[in-house]
Rosetta silent file (secondary structure, phi, psi, omega in degrees, C-alpha in Angstrom):
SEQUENCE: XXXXXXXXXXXXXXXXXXXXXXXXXXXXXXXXXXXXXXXXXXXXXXXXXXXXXXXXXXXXXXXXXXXXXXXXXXXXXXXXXXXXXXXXXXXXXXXXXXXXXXXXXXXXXXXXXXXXXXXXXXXXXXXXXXXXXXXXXXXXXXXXXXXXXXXXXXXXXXXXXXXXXXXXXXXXXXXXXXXXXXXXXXXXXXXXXXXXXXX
SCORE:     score description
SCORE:     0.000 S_00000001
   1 L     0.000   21.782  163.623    0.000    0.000    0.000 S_00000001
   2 L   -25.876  -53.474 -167.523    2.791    2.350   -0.683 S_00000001
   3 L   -96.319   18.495  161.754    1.119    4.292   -3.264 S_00000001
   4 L   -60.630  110.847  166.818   -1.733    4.857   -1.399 S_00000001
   5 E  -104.460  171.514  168.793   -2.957    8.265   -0.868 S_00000001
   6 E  -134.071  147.154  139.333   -6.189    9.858    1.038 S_00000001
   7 E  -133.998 -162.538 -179.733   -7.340   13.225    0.686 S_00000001
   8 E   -82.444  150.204  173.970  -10.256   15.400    1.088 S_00000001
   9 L  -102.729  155.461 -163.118  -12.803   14.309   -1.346 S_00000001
  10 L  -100.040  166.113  146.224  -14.138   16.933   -4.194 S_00000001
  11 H   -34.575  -68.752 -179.896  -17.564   17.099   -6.153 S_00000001
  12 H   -15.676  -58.991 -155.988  -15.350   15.340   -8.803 S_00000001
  13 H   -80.759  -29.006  171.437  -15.308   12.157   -6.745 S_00000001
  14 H   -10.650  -57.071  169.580  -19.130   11.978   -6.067 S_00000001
  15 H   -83.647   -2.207  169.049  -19.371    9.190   -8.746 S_00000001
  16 H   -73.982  -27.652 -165.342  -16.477    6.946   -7.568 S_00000001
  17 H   -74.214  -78.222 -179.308  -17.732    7.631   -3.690 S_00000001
  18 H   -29.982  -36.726  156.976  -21.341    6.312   -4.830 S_00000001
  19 H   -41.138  -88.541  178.028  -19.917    3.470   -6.621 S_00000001
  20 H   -54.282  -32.148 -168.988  -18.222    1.575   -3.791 S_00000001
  21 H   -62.902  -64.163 -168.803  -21.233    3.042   -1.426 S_00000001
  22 H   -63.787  -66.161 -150.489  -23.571    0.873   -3.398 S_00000001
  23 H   -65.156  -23.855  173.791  -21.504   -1.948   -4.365 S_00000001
  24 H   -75.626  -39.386 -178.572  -19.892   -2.262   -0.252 S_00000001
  25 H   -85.184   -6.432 -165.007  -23.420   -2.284    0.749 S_00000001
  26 H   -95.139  -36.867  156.570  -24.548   -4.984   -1.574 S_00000001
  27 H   -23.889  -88.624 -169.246  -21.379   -6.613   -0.355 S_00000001
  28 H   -77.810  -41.100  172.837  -21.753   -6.646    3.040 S_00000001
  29 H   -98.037   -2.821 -148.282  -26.161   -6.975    3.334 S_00000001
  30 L   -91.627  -25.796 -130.296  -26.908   -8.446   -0.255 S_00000001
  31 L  -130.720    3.351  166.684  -26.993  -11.812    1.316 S_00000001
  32 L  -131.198   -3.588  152.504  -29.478  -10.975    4.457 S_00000001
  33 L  -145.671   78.511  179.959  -31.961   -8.302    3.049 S_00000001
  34 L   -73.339  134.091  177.799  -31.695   -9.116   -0.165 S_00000001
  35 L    91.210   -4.518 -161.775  -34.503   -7.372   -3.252 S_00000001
  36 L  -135.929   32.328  169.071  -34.545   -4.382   -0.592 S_00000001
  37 L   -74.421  101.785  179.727  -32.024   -2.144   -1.645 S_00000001
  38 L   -49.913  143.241  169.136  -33.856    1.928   -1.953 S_00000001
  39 H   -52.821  -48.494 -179.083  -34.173    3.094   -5.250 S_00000001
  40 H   -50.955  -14.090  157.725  -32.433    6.279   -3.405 S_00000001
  41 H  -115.321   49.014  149.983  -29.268    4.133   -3.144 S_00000001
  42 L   -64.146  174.796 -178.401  -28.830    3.423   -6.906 S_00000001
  43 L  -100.574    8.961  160.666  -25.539    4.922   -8.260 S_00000001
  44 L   -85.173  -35.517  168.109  -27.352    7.547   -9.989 S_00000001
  45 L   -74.708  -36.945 -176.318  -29.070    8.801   -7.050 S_00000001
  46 H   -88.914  -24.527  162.750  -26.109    8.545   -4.902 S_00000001
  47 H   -64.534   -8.204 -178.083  -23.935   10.467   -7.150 S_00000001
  48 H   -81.684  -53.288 -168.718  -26.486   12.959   -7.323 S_00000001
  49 H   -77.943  -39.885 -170.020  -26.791   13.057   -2.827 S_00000001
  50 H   -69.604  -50.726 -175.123  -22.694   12.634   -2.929 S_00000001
  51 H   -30.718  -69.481 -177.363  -22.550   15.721   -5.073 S_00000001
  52 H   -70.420   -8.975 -166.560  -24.652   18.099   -3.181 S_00000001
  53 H   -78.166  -64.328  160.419  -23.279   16.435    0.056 S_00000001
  54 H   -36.979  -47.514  161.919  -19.784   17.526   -0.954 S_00000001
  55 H   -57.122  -48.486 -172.386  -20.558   21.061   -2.405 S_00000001
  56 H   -75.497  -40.878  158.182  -21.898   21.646    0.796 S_00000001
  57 L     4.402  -46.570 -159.891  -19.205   20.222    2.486 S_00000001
  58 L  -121.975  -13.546 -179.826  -16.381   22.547    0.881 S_00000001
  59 L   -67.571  155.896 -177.550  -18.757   25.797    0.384 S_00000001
  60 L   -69.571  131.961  176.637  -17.486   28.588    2.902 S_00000001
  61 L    91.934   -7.988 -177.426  -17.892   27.936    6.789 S_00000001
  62 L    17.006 -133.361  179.631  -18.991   24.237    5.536 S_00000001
  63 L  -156.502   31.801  130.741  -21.255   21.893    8.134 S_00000001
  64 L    74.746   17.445  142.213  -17.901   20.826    9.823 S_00000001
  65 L   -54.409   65.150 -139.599  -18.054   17.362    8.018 S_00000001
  66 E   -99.877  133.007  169.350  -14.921   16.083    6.823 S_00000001
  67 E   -82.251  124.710  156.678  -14.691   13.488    3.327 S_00000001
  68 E  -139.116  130.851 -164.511  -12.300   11.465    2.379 S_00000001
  69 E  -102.251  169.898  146.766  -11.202    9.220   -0.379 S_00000001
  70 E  -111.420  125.673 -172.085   -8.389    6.508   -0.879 S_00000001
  71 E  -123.077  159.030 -177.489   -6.710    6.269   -4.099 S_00000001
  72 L  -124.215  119.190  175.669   -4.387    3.845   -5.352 S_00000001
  73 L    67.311 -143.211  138.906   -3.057    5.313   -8.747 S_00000001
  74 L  -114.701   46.837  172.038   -6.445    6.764  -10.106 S_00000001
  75 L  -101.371   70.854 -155.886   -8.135    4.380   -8.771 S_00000001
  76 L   -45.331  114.783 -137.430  -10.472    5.006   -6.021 S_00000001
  77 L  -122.310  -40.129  160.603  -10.049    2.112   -3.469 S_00000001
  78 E  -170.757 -156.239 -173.755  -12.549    3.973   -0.704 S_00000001
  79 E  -146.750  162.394 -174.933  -14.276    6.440    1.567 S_00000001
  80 E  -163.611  150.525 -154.590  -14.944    7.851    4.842 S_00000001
  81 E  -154.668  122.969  166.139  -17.068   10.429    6.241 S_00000001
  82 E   179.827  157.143 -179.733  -17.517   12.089    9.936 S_00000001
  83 E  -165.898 -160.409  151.945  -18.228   15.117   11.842 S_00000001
  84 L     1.147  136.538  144.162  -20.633   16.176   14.254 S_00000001
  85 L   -37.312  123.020  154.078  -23.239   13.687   15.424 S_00000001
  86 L   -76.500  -55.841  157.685  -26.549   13.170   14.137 S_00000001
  87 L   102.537   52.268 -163.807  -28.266   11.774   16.492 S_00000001
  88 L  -128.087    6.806 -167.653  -31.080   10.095   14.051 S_00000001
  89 L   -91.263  139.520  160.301  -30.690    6.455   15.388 S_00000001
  90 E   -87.515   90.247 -178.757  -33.419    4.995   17.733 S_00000001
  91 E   -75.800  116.355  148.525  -31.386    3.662   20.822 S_00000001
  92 E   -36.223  -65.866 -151.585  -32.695    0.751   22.523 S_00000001
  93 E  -154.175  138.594 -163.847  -30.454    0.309   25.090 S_00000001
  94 E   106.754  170.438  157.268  -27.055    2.227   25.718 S_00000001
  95 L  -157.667  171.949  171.966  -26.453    5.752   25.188 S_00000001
  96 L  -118.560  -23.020 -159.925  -24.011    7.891   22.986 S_00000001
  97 L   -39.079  -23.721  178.095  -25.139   11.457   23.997 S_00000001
  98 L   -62.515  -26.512 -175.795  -20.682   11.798   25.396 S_00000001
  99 L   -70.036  125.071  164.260  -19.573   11.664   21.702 S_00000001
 100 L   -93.205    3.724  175.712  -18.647   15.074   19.955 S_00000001
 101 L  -155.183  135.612  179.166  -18.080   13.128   16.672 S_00000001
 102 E   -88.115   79.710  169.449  -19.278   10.370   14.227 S_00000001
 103 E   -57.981  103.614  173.099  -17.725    8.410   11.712 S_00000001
 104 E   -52.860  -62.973  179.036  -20.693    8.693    9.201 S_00000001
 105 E  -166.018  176.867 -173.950  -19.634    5.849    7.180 S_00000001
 106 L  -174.006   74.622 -165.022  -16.628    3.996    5.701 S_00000001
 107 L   -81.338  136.770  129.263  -16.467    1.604    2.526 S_00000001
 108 E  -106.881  161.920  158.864  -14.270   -0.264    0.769 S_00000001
 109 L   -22.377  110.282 -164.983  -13.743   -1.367   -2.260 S_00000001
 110 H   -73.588  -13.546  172.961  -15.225   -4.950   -1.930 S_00000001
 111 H  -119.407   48.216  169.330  -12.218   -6.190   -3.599 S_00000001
 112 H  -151.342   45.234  163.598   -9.754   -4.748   -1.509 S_00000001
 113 L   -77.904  141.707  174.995  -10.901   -5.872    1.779 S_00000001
 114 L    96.008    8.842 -149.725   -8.162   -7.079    4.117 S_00000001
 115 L  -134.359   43.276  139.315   -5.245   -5.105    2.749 S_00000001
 116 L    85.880    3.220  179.530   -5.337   -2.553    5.443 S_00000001
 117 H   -80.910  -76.917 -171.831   -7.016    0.321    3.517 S_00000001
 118 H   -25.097  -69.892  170.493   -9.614    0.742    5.908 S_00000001
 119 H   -17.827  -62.407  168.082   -7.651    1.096    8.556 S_00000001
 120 H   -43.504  -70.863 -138.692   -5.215    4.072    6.864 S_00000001
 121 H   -63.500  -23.846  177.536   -8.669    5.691    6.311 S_00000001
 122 H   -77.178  -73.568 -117.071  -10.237    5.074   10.138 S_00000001
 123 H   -84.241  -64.549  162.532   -7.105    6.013   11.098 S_00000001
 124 H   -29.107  -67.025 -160.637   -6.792    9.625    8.777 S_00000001
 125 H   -64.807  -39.103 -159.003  -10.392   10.346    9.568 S_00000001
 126 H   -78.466  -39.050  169.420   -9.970   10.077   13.212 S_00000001
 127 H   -75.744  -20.805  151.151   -6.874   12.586   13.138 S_00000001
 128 H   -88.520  -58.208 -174.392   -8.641   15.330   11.384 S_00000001
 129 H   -23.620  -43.343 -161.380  -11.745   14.873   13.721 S_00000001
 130 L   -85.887  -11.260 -179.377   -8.980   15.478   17.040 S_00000001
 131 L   -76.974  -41.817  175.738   -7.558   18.505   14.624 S_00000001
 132 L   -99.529   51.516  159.724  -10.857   20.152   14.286 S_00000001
 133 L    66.075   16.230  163.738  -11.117   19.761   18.088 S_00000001
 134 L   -79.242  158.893 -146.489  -13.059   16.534   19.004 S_00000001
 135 L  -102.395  -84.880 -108.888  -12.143   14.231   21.855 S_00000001
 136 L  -158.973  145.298 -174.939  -13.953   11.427   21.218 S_00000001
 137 E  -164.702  160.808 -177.702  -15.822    9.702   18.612 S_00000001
 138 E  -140.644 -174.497  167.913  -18.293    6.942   17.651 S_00000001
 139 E  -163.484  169.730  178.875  -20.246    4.842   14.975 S_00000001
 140 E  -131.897  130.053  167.716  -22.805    2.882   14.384 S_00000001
 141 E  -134.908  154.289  178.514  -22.810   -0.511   12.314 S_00000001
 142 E   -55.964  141.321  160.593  -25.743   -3.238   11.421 S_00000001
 143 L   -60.644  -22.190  173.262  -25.434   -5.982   13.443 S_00000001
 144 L   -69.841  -13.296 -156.703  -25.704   -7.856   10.272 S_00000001
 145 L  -101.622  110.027  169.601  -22.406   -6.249    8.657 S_00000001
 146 L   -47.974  -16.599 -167.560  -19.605   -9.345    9.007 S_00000001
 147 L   -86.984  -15.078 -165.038  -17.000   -6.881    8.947 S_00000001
 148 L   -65.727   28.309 -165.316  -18.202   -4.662   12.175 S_00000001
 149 L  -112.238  -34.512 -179.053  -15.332   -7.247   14.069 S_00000001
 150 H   -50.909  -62.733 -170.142  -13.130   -4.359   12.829 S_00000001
 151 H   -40.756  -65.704  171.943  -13.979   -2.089   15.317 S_00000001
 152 H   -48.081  -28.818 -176.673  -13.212   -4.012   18.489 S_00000001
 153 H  -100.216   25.668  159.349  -10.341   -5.045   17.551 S_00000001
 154 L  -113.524   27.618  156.230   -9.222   -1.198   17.285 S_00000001
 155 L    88.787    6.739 -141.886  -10.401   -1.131   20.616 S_00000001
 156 L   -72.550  164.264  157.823  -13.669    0.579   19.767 S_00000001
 157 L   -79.609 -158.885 -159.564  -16.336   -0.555   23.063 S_00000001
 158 L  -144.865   86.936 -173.266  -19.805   -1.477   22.476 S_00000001
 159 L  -112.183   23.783 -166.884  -21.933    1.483   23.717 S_00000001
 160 E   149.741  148.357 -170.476  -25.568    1.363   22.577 S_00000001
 161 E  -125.884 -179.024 -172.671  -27.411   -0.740   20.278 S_00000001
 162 E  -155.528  166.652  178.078  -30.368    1.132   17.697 S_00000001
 163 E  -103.530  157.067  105.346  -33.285    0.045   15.336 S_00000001
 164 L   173.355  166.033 -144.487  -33.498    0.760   12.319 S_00000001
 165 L   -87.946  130.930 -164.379  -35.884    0.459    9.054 S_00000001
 166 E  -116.989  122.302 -140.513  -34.285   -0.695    5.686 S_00000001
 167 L    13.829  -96.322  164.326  -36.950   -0.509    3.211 S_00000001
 168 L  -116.018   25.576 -166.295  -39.635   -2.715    5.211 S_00000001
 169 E  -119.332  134.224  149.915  -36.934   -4.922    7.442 S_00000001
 170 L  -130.221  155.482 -133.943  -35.712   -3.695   10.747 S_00000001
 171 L  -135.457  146.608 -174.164  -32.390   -4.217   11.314 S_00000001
 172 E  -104.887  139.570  145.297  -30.685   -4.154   14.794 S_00000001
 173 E  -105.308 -168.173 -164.361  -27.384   -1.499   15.122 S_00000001
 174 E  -131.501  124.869 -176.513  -24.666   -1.379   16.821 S_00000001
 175 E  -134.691  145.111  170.419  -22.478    1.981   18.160 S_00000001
 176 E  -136.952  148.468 -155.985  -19.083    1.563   19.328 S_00000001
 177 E  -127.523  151.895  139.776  -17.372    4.145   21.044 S_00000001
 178 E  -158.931  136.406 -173.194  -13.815    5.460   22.260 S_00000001
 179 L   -88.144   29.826  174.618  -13.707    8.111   24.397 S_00000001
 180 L  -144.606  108.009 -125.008  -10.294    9.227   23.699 S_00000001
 181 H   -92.375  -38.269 -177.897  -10.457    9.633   20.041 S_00000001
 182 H   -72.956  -11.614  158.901   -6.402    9.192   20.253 S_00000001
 183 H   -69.276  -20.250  162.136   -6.650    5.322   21.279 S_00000001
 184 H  -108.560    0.647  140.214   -7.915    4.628   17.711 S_00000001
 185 H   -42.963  -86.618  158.095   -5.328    6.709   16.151 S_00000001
 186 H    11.121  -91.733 -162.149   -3.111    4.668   18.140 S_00000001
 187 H   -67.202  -43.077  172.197   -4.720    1.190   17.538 S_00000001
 188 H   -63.203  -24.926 -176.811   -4.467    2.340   13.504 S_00000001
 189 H   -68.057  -53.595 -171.619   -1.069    3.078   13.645 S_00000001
 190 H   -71.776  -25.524  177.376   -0.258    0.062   15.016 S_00000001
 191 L   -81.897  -10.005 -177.041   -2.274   -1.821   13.136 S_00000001
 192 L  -106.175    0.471  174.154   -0.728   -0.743    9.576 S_00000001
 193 L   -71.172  138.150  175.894    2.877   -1.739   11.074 S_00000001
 194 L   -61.704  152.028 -172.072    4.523   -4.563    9.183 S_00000001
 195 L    78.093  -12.345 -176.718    4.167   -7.915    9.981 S_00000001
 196 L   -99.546  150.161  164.221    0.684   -6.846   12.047 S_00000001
 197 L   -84.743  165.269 -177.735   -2.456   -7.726   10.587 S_00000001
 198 L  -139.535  166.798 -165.935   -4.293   -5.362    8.967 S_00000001
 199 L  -138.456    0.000    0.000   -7.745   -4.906    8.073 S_00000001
């Protein structure tokens, strides 16, 4: 992974980010709510919501969101997204309300799983969050997503679980937390060392 870079992502990338968005979710869910995929996450639609999502993003004074892609070449390999909270999940049990920041979402390529890009990019994202002054940070993943093993073993905890409805299925989440935003720096760093696995 040498020639891997991240940056900030641009309007430009809007159809590469939608690309892997759909095809990582198809990935990861195609094979437990299968036929139920929103028209609203086709790769027409989401390049359309990536667009304006970006513009606003980068317009002056922005909404304190930060984007980012991984490229290989000119090849877009993935993405990551966090800022602020939303707050839009319906928590069961748990609570998140300590977190000043979110990791929105974070895809790879499905056929460059294992080789340690996520990580760089959890890793990136997490170091401009503590730059633009958060502490702490969370996420939320379906209990259904095999890969959501990833977290824990970056240390994240297990702080609240959520509902919620994916066309007509509801789906149990998951939020994992750490409240010192610099133990999953840390735990990325380390994890992207040679000879360590990476994920």
């Amino acid at each position: 992974m040498s020639g891997l870079v991240i940056r900030p992502a641009g309007t430009e990338d809007a159809a590469g980010i939608a690309r892997i968005r759909v095809d990582g979710w198809n990935a990861a869910y195609g094979a437990f709510i299968p036929e139920r995929l929103p028209v609203s996450w086709s790769w027409e639609q989401q390049t359309e919501e990536w667009g304006g999502c970006l513009a606003k993003s980068s317009s002056p004074g922005g909404d304190g969101r930060i984007h980012l892609v991984a490229l290989e070449g000119q090849e877009m390999l993935a993405f990551a997204s966090g800022g602020p909270p939303l707050r839009d999940e319906v928590i069961v049990e748990g609570d998140t309300a300590a977190y000043t920041a979110q990791v929105y979402s974070i895809y790879v390529q499905p056929g460059r799983y294992g080789g340690g890009v996520g990580t760089r990019l959890l890793g990136d994202l997490a170091r401009r969050l503590a730059a633009a002054g958060h502490a702490n940070l969370h996420l939320w993943a379906l209990a259904l997503n095999p890969f959501r093993r990833f977290y824990p073993k970056l240390g994240g905890a297990l702080v609240a679980r959520g509902e919620w409805t994916v066309g007509d299925v509801l789906v149990e989440e998951m939020a994992y937390g750490w409240l010192d935003i610099n133990d999953l720096i840390k735990a990325c760093s380390r994890a992207n060392l040679p000879n360590r696995g990476e994920n």
